[in-house]
C-alpha positions, 0 to 999 in steps of 0.5 A, a space after each residue: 500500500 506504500 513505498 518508503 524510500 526516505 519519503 513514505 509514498 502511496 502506491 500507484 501514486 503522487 500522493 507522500 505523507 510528510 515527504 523531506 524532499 519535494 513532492 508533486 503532492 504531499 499530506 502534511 500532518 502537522 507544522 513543525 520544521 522537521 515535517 514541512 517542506 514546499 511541495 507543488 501540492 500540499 493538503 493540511 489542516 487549516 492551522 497547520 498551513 496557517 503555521 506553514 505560511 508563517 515558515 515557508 514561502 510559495 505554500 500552495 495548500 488544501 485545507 482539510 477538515 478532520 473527519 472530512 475524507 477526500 479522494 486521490 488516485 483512488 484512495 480514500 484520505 481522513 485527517 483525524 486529530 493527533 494531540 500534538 499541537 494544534 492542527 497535528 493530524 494523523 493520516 488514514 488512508 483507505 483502498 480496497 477494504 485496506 486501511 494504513 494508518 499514519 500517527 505522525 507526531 502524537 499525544 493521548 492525553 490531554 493538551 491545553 491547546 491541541 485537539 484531543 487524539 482520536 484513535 482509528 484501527 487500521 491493517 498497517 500502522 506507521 508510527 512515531 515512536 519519539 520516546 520510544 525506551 521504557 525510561 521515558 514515563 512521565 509524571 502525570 500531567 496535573 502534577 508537572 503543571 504544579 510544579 511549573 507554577 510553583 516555581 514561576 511563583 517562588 521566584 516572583 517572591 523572591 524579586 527574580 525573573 522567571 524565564 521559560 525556554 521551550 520549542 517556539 511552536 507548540 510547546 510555548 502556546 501550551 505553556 502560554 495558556 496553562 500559565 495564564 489560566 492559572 492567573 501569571 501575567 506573560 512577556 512572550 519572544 516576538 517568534 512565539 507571539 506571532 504563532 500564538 495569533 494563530 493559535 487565537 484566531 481558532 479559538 484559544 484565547 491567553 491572558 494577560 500577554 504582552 510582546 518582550 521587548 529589552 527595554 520594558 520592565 519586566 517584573 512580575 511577569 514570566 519571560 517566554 524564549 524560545 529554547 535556542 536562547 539561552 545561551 544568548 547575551 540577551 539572556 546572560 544580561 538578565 542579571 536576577 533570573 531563574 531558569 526552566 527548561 521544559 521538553 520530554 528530554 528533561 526527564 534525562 538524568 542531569 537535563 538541567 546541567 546538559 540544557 544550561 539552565 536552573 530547572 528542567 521539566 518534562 512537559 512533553 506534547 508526544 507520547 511516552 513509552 506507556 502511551 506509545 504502547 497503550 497507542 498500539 493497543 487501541 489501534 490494533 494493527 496486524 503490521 507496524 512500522 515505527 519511524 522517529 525515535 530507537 529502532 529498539 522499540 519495534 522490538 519492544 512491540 514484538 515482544 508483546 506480541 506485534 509485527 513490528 519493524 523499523 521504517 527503513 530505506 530498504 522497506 518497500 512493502 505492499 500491505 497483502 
């Protein structure tokens, strides 16, 4: 039913899903950089090509609504809600009674600003597996986000400057509505801020923010950056400050030493190695081919019990 050979691409078909190199047509299933590219044809979520526009130029894209199927060479496509970040969508594709399911990147539980996960069985699964080794279990979720507060507001007590660094999309719009939710005023890095105004123009809406800018005050306020700026001058000239870094990665024995900073927390917008299991198990595929994380977790899915292999070059498989 596919052809991989770096780029994932039906058979008997234009069409690719999340191709690195260009494509006559392409499904994208969501709008981090290591997913988009320009391609002559592209079909996406609204959001999704929103952010894309924002990233790329020369964006030629077809919105495509969740649980909308479309028809392309013969082939049935549904965009269904992945959990991820806002507009994520994983890709069903359906021919001939057959169906291959594609998670791009995914999240089940809960998000404060992504589309809750929408799970589909499927005959063959192609799935992210980021954190992908039984040492990435996180901490529940309310637990993580109590903890996030509990230091943004101990180091406002204390006269200090608390500074967040996370990936500029996704991960920072999230951190944006749990802290302003939870009653934080916020000064967000212009390339945060902008894709937030995307985030509100489908309907979430943040608090007290306002644009950082070097020259204005900063107290009471929690400082949004992007994840590349923390070694930057602009941060060493911030003379009373405490630092958080939040990223799945944090749950790393010395993250905090490793990404420079006070405090490192593993606020994650993918699955974790439970969740990446309890994925499989909802979907029940008869095949699965795991992509974006350690080949060791195909390994760990046929222990228990799955047909599982890595999503190399070498796979060219046609599903039956």
């Amino acid at each position: 039913m596919f052809i991989y050979d770096k780029s994932i691409r039906l058979l008997d078909s234009t069409l690719t899903l999340d191709a690195r190199n260009y494509s006559e047509a392409c499904c994208i299933s969501h709008a981090h950089t290591d997913h988009i590219r320009s391609h002559r044809r592209v079909f996406a979520t609204a959001p999704t090509i929103e952010f894309m526009k924002r990233r790329l130029r020369n964006v030629q894209a077809t919105a495509v609504n969740f649980n909308a199927p479309f028809g392309f060479d013969g082939y049935r496509i549904t965009f269904l809600p992945a959990g991820h970040i806002l507009g994520a969508a994983q890709i069903l594709v359906e021919r001939d009674g057959q169906r291959l399911l594609y998670s791009g990147d995914f999240k089940l539980g809960e998000s404060a600003t992504a589309e809750a996960l929408q799970v589909a069985t499927c005959d063959l699964l192609i799935m992210e597996c980021t954190f992908g080794h039984p040492r990435y279990q996180f901490p529940p979720r309310q637990e993580i986000i109590a903890r996030v507060c509990d230091w943004a507001q101990a180091t406002l007590r204390h006269g200090a400057v608390p500074i967040i660094f996370t990936y500029v999309l996704g991960k920072s719009q999230e951190i944006m509505k749990i802290l302003s939710d939870n009653g934080f005023a916020l000064s967000v890095h212009h390339s945060i801020l902008r894709l937030a105004k995307i985030y509100e123009k489908f309907g979430c809406q943040f608090g007290d923010v306002v644009l950082h800018r070097r020259s204005a005050p900063m107290e009471n306020r929690i400082l949004i950056m992007p994840s590349s700026a923390r070694r930057t001058r602009q941060i060493e000239k911030i003379a009373n400050k405490r630092t958080l870094y939040l990223s799945g990665w944090a749950i790393d024995a010395g993250a905090k030493f490793r990404f420079g900073v006070d405090e490192a927390l593993p606020l994650s917008d993918h699955a974790d190695y439970p969740g990446l299991i309890e994925y499989a198990r909802r979907v029940n595929p008869q095949k699965i081919f795991t992509t974006h994380g350690p080949a060791d977790f195909a390994r760990h899915l046929r222990a228990l019990g799955y047909q599982a292999e890595p999503l190399i070059s070498k796979v060219q498989k046609e599903l039956f």
